[in-house]
C-alpha positions, 0 to 999 in steps of 0.5 A, a space after each residue: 763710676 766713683 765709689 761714692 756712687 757705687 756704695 750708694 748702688 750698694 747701699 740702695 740694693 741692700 736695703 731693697 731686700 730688707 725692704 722686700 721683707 717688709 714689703 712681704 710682712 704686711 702682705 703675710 706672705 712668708 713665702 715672699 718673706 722667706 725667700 730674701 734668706 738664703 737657704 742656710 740662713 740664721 734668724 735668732 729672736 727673743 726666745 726663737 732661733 731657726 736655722 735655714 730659710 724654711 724654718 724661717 718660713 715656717 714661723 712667719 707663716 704661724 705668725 701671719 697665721 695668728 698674731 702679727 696677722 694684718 700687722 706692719 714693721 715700723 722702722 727707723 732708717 737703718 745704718 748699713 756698713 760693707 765689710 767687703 763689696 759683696 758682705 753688708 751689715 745693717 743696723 736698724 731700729 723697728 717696732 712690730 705696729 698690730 693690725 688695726 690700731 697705732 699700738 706697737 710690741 715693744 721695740 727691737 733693735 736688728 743686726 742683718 748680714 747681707 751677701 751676695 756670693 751668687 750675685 744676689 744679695 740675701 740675708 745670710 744671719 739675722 738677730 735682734 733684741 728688745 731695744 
């Protein structure tokens, strides 16, 4: 196999996680969510930081609770870049539509960092801010 076929492997294998993600978001199952983090993950949001995949959990479950509650993440196709073969960065460009209409929150732009030291990739590192 090329590298040009690899990275596009890669590629597709990161982005399934995020997908995963979002997969999990408009079904409202942070369990699901959560479990795309690795355990030691960090989020940093607007006005929020968790350390580890349970406190990642935890707020998602809130939010699924209340406000993002039937809601969806409507994004741009993200840019990807491998700092190694096992450590990915992705860039991406998204905006939280609320249940029941087109109306979105304002957007953000996203910063993952993605490993694999295991064998499965996971998020490791999370970060946006308002676009």
């Amino acid at each position: 196999m090329n590298d040009i076929a690899v990275q596009t492997d890669e590629r597709a294998a990161v982005l399934a996680v995020i997908d995963g993600i979002y997969d999990a978001w408009v079904n409202n199952d942070a369990d699901a969510l959560a479990a795309n983090f690795d355990v030691d993950a960090n989020s940093v949001t607007p006005g929020w930081l968790g350390v580890g995949r349970e406190a990642v959990r935890a707020r998602f479950a809130a939010a699924f609770a209340g406000p993002w509650q039937g809601s969806r993440v409507v994004n741009e196709p993200p840019t990807v870049r491998f700092l190694n073969p096992d450590t990915a960065i992705v860039l991406g460009h998204s905006a939280v539509q609320l249940a029941g209409g087109t109306d979105t929150e304002p957007p953000v732009r996203g910063t993952w960092v993605l490993a694999r030291p295991s064998g499965q990739w996971l998020v490791h590192a999370f970060h946006s801010c308002p676009a």
